[in-house]
C-alpha positions as CSV (number, residue, x, y, z in Angstrom):
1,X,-11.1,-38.7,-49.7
2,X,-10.2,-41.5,-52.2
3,X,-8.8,-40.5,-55.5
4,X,-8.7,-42.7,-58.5
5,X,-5.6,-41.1,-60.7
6,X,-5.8,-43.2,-63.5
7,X,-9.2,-42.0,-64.2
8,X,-8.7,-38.6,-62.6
9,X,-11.8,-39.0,-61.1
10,X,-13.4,-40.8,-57.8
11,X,-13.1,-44.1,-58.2
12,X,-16.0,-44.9,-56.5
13,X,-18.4,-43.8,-58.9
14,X,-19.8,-46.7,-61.1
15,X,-18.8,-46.4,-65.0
16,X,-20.2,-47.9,-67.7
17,X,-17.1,-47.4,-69.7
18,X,-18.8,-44.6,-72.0
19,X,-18.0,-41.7,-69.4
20,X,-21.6,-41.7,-68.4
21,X,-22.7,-42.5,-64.5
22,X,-26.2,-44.8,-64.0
23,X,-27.7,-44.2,-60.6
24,X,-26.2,-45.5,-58.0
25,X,-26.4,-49.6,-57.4
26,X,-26.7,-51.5,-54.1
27,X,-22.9,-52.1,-54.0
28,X,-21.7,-48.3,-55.4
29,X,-23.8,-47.3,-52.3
30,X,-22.3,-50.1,-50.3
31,X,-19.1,-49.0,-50.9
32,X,-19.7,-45.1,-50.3
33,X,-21.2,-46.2,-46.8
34,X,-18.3,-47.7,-46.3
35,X,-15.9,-44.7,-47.2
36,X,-18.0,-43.0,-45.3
37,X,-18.0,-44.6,-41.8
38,X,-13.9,-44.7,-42.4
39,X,-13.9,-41.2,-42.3
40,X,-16.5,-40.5,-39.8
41,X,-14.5,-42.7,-37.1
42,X,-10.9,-40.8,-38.7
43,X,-12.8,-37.3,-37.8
44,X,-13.6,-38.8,-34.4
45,X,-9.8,-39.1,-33.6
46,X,-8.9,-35.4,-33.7
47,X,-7.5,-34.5,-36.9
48,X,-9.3,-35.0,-41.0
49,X,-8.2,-38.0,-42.6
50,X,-5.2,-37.8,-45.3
51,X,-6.3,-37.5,-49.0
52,X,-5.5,-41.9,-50.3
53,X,-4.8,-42.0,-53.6
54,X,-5.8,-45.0,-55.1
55,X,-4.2,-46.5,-58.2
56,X,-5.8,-49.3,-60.9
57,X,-1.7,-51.1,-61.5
58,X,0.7,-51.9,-58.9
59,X,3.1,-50.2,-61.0
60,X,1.1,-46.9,-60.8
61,X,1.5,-47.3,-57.0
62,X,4.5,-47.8,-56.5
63,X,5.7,-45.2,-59.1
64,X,4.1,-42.8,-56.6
65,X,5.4,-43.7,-53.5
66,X,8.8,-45.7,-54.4
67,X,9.7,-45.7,-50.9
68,X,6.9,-47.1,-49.5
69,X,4.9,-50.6,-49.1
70,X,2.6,-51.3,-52.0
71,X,-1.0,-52.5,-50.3
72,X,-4.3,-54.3,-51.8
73,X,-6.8,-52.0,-50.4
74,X,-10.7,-53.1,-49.5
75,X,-13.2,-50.8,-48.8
76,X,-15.7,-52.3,-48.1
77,X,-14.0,-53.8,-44.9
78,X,-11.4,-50.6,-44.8
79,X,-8.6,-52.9,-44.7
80,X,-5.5,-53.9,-47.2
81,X,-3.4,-56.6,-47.5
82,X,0.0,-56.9,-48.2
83,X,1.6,-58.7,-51.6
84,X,1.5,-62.6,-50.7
85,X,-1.6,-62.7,-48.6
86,X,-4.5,-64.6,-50.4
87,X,-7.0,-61.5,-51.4
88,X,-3.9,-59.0,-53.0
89,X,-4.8,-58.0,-56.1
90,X,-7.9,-59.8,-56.4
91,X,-10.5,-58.7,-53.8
92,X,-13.4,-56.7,-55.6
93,X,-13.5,-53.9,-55.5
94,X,-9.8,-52.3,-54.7
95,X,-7.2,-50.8,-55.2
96,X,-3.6,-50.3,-55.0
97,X,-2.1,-47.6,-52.9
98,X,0.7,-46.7,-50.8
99,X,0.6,-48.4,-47.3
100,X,1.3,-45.0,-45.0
101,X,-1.4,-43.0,-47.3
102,X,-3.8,-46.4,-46.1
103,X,-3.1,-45.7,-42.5
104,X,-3.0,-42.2,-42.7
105,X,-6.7,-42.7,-44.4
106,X,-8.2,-45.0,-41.5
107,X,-7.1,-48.2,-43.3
108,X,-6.1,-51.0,-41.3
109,X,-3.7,-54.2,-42.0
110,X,-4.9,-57.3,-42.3
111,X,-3.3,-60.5,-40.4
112,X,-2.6,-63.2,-42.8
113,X,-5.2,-65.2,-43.7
């Protein structure tokens, strides 16, 4: 389950910025699919996925996990990237979020591109 807590609500559904939610677009649904087949293939290996709290600022982040990595996660691919790889901070849509909550979610690390 991804939670968006700047927004204190999931950040996967698409805002207009008014507080109201249109139907669902071709990416919002790519992106649930997504989310989706990351947990499905977590619940495969024996235990529920983690809760991954996801977080709009690095600050936020790391704030919440000052002992841990600060990742760039995509969920479209259900990957992240570390700072100093090409797509950190700038691949859309993401997140930041704490690199063992990632893992613990299904994420995977990306090599460097």
């Amino acid at each position: 389950m991804l939670l968006d807590q700047s927004r204190a609500i999931p950040s996967l559904a698409p805002q207009t910025g008014r507080g109201d939610y249109p139907a669902a677009t071709a990416g919002h649904a790519a992106r649930v699919l997504a989310m989706l087949a990351i947990v499905l293939s977590c619940a495969s290996c024996g235990h529920p996925p983690r809760p991954l709290l996801a977080f709009r600022t690095e600050q936020q982040a790391q704030a919440h996990c000052p002992d841990d990595t600060v990742v760039w996660l995509n969920f479209q691919s259900g990957t992240y990237y570390l700072k100093g790889q090409g797509p950190y901070g700038h691949s859309d849509p993401g997140r930041y979020a704490c690199r063992d909550e990632a893992e613990g979610a299904g994420m995977h690390g990306m090599a460097n591109p």
